[in-house]
LOPA-544670 format. One line per 8 residues: number of its first residue (from 1); their letters; for each residue x, y, z of N, C-alpha, C. Coordinates in steps of 0.02 Angstrom, whole numbers. Example, Ala and Ser with C-alpha at 12.3 -4.5 7.8 and 13.67 -1.06 7.14 Angstrom:
// residues 2
1 = AS = 660:-284:390:615:-225:390:660:-165:390 ~ 642:-112:354:684:-53:357:645:2:394
END
This chain:
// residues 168
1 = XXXXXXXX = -1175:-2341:177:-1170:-2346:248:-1111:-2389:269 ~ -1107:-2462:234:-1044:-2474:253:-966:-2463:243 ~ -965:-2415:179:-922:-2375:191:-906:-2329:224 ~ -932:-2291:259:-931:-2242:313:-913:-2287:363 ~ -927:-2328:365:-896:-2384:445:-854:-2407:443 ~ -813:-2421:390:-772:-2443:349:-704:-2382:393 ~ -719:-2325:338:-664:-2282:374:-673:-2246:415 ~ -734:-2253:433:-722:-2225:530:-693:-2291:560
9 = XXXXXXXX = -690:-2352:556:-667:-2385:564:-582:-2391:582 ~ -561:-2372:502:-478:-2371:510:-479:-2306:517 ~ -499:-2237:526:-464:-2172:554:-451:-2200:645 ~ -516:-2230:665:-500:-2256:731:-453:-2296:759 ~ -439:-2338:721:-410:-2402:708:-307:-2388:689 ~ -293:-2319:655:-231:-2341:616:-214:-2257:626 ~ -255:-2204:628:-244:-2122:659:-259:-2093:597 ~ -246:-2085:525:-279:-2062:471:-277:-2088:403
17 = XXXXXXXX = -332:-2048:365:-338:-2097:291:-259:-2098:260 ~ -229:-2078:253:-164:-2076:231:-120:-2142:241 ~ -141:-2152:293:-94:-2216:305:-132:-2281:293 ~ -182:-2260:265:-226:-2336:250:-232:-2325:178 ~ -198:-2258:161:-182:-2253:84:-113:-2282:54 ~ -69:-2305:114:-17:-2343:75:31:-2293:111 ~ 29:-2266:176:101:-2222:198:157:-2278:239 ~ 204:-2273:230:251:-2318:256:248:-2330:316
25 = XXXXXXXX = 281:-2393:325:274:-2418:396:301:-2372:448 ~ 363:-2336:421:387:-2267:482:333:-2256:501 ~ 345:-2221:552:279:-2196:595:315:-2107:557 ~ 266:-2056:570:287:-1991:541:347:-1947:601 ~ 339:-1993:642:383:-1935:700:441:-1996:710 ~ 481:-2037:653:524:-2046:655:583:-2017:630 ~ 621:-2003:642:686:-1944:624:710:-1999:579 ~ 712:-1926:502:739:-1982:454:811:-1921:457
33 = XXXXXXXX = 883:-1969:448:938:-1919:438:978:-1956:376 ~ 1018:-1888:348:1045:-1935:281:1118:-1990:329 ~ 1127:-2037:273:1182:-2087:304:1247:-2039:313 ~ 1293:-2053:365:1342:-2030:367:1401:-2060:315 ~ 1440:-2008:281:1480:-2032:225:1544:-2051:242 ~ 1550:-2120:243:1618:-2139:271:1689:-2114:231 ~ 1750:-2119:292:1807:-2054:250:1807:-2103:165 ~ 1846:-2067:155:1847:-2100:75:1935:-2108:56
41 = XXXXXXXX = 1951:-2138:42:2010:-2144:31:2048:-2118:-13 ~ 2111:-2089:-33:2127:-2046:-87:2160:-2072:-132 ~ 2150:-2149:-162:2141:-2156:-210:2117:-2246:-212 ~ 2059:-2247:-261:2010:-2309:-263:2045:-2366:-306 ~ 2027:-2421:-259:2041:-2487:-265:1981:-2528:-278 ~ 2022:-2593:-298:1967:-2648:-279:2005:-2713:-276 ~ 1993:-2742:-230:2044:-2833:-217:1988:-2866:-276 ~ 2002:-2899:-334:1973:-2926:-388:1981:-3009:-358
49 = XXXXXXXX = 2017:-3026:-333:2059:-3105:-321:2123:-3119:-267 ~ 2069:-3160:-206:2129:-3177:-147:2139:-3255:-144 ~ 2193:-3268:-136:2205:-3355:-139:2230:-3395:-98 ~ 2228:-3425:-27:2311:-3436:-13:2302:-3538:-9 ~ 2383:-3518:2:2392:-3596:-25:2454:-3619:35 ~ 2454:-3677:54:2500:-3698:85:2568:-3701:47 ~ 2634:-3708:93:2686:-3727:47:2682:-3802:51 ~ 2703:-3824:-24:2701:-3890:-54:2768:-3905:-12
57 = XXXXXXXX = 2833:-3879:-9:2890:-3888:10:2911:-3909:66 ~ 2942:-3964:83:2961:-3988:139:3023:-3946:169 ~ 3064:-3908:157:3108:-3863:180:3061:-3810:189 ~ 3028:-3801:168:2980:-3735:211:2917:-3727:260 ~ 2926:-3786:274:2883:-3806:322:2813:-3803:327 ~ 2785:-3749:388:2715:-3753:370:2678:-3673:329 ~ 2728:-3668:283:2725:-3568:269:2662:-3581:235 ~ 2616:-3516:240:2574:-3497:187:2570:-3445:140
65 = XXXXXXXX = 2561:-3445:75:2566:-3407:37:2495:-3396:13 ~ 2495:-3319:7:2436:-3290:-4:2452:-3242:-64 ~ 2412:-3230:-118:2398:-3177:-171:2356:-3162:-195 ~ 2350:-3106:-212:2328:-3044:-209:2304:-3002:-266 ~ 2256:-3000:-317:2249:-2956:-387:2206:-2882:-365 ~ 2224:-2840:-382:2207:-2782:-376:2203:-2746:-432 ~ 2144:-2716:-442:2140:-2655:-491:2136:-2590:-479 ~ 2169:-2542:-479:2205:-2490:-447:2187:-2451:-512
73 = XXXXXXXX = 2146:-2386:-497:2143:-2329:-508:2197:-2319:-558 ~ 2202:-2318:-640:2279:-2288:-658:2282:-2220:-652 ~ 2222:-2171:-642:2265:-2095:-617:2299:-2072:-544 ~ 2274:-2155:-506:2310:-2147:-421:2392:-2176:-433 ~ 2403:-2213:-495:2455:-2246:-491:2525:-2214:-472 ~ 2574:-2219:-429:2611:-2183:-419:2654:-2233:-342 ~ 2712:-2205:-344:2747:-2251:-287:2731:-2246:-240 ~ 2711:-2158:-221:2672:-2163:-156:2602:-2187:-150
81 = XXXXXXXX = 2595:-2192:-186:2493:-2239:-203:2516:-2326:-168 ~ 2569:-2339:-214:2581:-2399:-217:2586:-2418:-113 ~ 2650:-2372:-90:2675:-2380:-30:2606:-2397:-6 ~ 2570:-2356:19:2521:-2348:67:2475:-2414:26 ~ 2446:-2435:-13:2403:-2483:-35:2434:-2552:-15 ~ 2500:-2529:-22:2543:-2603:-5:2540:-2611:90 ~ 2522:-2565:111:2542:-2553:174:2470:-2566:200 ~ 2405:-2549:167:2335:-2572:183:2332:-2633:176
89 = XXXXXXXX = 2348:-2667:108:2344:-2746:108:2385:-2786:152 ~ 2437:-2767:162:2495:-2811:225:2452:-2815:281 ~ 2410:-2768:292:2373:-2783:377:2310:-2808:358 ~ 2293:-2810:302:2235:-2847:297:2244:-2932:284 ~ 2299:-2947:265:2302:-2993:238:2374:-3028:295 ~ 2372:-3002:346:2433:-3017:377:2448:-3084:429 ~ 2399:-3140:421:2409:-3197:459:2436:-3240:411 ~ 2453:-3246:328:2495:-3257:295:2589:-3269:309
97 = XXXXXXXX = 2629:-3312:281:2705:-3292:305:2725:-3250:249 ~ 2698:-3273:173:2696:-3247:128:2654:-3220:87 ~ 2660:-3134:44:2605:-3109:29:2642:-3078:-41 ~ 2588:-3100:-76:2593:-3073:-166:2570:-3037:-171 ~ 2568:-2960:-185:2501:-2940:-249:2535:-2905:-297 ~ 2458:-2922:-328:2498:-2906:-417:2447:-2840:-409 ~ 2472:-2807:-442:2434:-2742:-438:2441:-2716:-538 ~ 2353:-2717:-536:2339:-2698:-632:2306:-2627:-623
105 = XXXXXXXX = 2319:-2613:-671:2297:-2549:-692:2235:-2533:-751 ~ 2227:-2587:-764:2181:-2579:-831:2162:-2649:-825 ~ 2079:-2679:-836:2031:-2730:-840:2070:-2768:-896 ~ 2095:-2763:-935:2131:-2798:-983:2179:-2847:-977 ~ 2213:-2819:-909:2282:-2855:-899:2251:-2909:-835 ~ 2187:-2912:-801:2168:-2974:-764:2160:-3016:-824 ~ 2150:-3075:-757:2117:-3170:-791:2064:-3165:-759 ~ 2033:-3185:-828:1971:-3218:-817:1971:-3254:-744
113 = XXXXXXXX = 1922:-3279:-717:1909:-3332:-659:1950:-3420:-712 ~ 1903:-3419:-763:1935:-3482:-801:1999:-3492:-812 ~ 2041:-3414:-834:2098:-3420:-842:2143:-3429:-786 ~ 2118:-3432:-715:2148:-3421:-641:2148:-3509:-647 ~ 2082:-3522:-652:2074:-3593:-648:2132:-3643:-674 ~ 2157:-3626:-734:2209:-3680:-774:2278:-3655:-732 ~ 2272:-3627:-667:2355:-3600:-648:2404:-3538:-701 ~ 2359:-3500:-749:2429:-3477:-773:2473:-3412:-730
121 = XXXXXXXX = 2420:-3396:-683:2451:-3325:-662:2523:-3358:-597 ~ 2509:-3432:-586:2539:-3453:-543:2604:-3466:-554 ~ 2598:-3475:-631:2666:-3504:-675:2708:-3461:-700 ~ 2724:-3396:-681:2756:-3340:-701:2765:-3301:-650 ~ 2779:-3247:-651:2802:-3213:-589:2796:-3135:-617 ~ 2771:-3129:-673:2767:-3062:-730:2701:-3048:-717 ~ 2662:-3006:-739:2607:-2995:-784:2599:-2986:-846 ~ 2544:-2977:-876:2538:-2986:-945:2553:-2929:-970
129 = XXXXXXXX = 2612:-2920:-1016:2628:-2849:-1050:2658:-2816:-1024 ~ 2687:-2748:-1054:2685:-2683:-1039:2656:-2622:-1070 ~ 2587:-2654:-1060:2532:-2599:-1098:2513:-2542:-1082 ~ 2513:-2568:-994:2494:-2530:-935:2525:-2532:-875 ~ 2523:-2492:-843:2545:-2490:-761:2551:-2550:-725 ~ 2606:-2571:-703:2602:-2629:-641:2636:-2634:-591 ~ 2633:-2678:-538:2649:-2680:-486:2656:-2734:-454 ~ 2725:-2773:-433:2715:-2829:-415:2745:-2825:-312
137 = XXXXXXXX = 2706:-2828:-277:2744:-2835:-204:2747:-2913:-181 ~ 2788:-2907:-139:2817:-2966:-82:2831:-2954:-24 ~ 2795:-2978:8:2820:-2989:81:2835:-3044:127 ~ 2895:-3074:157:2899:-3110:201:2931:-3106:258 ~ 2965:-3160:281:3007:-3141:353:3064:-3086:354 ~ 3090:-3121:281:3150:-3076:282:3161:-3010:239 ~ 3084:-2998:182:3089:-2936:149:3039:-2926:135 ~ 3037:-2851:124:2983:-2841:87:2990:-2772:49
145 = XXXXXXXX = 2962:-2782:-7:2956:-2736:-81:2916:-2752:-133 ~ 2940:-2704:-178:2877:-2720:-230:2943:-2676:-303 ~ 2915:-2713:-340:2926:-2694:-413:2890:-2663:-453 ~ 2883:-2599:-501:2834:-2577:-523:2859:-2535:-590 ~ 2805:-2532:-642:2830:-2506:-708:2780:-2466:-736 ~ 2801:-2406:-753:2743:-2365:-787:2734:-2366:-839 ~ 2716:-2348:-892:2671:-2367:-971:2709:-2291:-988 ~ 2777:-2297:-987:2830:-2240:-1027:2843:-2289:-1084
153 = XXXXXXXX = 2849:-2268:-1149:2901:-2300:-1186:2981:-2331:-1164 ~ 2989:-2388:-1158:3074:-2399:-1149:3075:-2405:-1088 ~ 3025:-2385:-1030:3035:-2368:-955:3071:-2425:-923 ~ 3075:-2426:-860:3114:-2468:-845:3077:-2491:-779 ~ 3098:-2554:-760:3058:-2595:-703:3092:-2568:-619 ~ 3058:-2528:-601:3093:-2502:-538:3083:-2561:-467 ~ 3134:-2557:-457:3113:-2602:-376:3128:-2534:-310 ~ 3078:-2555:-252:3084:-2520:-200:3078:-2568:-137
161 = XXXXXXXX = 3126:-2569:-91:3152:-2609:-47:3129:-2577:25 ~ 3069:-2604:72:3032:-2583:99:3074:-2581:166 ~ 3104:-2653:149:3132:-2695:247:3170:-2754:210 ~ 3204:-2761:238:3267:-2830:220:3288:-2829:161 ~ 3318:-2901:119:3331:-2905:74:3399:-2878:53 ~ 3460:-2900:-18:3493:-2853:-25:3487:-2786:-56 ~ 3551:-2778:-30:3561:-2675:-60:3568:-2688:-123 ~ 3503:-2652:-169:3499:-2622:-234:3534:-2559:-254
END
């Protein structure tokens, strides 16, 4: 008997046994729709490491320098990959005076967090090797480009000159 009161109880109480069987809090006449798929970009990134730092330098007043590690897709790698990625990070990163990124192609050629820690990526102006694909950009008042080398045998370090700077 007191089970019968029980769930005449909650059919009255909650609308049917089902939902006192564990049906989700939706109510059933909520419109479920799939997520809309945002555009996708045509070719995948990821910012691994952003940094910025004041200038130490008293001739340069109050500049800031910001950089940049990226791991870049190596089957997107390409100059026009590069342009446009370089051209996404400049506006993302654009309250900077100065902007680095190093652009890797393969998990191999980042630092560790520890290895960021002791300054070495700060102390060179290269990346590690030519094992793989890279990419080094700059931007400031007066230029901006980027340097970049593909994983050819013998290849050679191309520069491309965006805005300012001298004629290469």
């Amino acid at each position: 008997m007191a089970l019968r009161l029980l769930i005449a109880f909650a059919l009255l109480s909650f609308g049917s046994p089902t939902w006192v069987l564990g049906r989700s809090h939706f109510s059933s006449n909520c419109e479920q729709r799939p997520c809309e798929e945002p555009s996708r970009s045509p070719f995948r990134y990821v910012i691994v490491y952003e940094t910025t730092v004041a200038s130490a330098l008293p001739q340069r007043g109050a500049e800031t320098f910001q950089t940049v590690d990226v791991l870049l897709d190596p089957s997107s790698f390409s100059e026009a990959t590069l342009k446009r990625l370089f051209e996404l990070l400049s506006k993302r990163f654009s309250k900077s005076n100065r902007l680095f990124v190093h652009v890797h192609t393969h998990l191999d050629d980042l630092y560790t967090p520890e290895e960021n820690d002791q300054g070495i990526s700060g102390r060179c102006n290269t990346l590690r090797g030519d094992k793989h694909a890279w990419a080094l950009y700059n931007r400031s008042d007066a230029y901006e480009g980027f340097d970049y080398k593909l994983t050819e045998p013998g290849g050679s370090v191309i520069t491309v000159r965006l805005r300012g700077g001298p004629n290469r």
